[in-house]
C-alpha positions as CSV (number, residue, x, y, z in Angstrom):
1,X,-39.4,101.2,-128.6
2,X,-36.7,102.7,-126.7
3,X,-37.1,100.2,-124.0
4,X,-36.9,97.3,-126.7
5,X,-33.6,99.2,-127.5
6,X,-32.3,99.2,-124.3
7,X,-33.1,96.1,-123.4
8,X,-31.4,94.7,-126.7
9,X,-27.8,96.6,-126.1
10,X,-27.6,95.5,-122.2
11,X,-28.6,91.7,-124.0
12,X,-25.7,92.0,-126.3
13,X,-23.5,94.2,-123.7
14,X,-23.6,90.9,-121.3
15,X,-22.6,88.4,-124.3
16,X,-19.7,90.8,-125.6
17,X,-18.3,91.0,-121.9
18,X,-18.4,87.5,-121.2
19,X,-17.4,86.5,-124.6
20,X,-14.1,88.6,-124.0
21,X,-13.3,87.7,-120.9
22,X,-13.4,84.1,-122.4
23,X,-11.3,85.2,-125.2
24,X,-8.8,86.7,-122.6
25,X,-8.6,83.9,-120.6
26,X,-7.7,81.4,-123.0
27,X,-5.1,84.1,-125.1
28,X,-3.4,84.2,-121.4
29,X,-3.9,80.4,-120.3
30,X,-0.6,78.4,-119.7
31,X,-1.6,75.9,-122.9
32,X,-2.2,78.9,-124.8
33,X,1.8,79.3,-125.1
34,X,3.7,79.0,-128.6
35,X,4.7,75.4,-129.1
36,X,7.7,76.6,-131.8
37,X,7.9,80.2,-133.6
38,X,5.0,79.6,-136.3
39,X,1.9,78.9,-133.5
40,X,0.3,82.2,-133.7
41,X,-2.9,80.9,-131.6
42,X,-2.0,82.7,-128.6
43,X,-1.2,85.9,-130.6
44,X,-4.5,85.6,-132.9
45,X,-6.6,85.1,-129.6
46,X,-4.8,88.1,-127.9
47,X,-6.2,90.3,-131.5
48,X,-9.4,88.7,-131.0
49,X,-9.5,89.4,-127.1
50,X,-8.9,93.4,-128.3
51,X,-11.5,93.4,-130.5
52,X,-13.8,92.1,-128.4
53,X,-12.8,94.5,-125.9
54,X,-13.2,97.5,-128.0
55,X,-16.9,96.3,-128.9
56,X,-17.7,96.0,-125.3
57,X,-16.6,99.4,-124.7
58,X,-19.0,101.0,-128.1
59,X,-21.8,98.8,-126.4
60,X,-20.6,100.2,-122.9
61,X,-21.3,104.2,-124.8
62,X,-24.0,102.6,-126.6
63,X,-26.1,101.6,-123.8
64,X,-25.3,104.7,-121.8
65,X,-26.2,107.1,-124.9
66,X,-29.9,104.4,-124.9
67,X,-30.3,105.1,-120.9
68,X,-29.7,109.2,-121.3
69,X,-31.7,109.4,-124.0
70,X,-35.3,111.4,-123.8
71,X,-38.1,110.9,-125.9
72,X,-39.7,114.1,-127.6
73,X,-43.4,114.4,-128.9
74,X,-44.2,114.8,-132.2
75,X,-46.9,115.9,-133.9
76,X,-47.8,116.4,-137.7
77,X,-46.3,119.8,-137.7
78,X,-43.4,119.0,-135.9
79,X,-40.1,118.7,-138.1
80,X,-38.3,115.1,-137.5
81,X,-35.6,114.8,-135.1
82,X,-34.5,112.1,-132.8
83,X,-36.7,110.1,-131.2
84,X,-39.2,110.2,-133.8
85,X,-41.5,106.7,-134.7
86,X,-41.5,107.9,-138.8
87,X,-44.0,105.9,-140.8
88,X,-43.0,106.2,-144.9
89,X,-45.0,105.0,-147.2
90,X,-43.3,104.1,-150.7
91,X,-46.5,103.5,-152.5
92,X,-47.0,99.8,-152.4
93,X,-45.4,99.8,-148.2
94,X,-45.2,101.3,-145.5
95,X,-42.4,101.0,-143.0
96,X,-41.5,101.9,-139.7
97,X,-38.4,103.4,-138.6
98,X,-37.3,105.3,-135.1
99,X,-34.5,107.6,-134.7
100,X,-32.5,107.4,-132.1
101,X,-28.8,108.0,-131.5
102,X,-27.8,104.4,-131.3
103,X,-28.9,101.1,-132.3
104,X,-28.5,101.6,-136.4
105,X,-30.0,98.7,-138.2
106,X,-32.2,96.7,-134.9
107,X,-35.2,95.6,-135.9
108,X,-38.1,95.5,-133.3
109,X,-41.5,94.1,-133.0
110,X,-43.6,96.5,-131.3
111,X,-47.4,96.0,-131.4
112,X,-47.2,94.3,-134.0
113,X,-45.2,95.8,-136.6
114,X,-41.7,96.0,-137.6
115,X,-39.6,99.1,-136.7
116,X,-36.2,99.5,-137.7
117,X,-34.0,101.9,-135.7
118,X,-32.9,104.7,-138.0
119,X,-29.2,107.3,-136.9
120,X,-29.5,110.6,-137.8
121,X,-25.8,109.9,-139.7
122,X,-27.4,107.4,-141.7
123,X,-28.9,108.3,-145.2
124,X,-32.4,108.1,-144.6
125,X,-32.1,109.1,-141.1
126,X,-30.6,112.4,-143.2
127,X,-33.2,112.9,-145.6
128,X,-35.6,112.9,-142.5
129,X,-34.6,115.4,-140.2
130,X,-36.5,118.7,-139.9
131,X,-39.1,116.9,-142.1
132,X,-42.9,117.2,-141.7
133,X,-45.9,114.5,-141.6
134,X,-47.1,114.6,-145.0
135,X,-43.9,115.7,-146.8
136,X,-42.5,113.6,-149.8
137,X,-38.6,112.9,-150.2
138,X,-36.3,111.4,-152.6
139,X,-33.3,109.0,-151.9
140,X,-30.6,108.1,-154.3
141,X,-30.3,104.5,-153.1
142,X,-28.2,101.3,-154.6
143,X,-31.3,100.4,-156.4
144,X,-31.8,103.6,-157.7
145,X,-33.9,106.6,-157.1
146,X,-36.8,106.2,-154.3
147,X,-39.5,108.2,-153.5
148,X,-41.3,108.3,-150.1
149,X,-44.4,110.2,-148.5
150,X,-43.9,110.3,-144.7
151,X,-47.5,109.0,-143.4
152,X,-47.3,109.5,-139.3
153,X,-44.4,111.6,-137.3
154,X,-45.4,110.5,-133.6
């Protein structure tokens, strides 16, 4: 899983940075210049260019936070924490989810089933920590009130 994860932010790392650098390019280029005061494309493509830049650099910490990170064992009497693989079972599913410091919202296909990547800062990522294997938990969520049994901590 946190190989998947790694592999995925160096992917997207490589498209942001050359993406940007395109961006720059052209916001700098000699036919990028104003033809009269209302062309804006140069300006709007120097915004762009900084945005871009500014997502490199989160994927930049991103992928560094991925490369430091350990994994931990868990076991059913070990409380949740990062680097947890959390199986929750909301009576008619069960879903996967990993916690890890970075990568929010990926999705993964890992021996067949679908993990999602679950921050501590998030919600559910919340309600799990210092859980146990076996222990039940109740989210307010947009679709109301859900309740969950955590099947596997590993």
């Amino acid at each position: 899983m946190l190989a998947a994860l790694r592999e995925r932010l160096e992917r997207d790392l490589t498209v942001a940075t050359e993406a940007q650098r395109q961006t720059q390019s052209g916001a700098t280029h000699e036919e990028a210049k104003p033809e009269n005061d209302k062309d804006t494309r140069a300006l709007e493509s120097s915004y762009l260019a900084r945005g871009q830049a500014q997502r490199v650099l989160e994927l930049t910490q991103a992928l560094a936070s991925a490369s430091a990170f350990v994994l931990r064992e868990f076991g059913p009497e070990t409380p949740i924490g990062a680097s947890a693989l959390v199986a929750l079972d909301d009576g008619s599913a069960t879903a996967y989810y990993f916690l890890s410091p970075v990568g929010g919202g990926m999705t993964f296909e890992v021996g067949g089933v679908m993990v999602r990547v679950l921050t501590p800062a998030s919600p559910l990522g919340r309600a799990l920590i210092g859980q146990t294997e076996g222990a039940d938990i109740e989210m307010q969520t947009p679709r109301g009130l859900r309740q969950y049994s955590i099947a596997t901590v590993d």
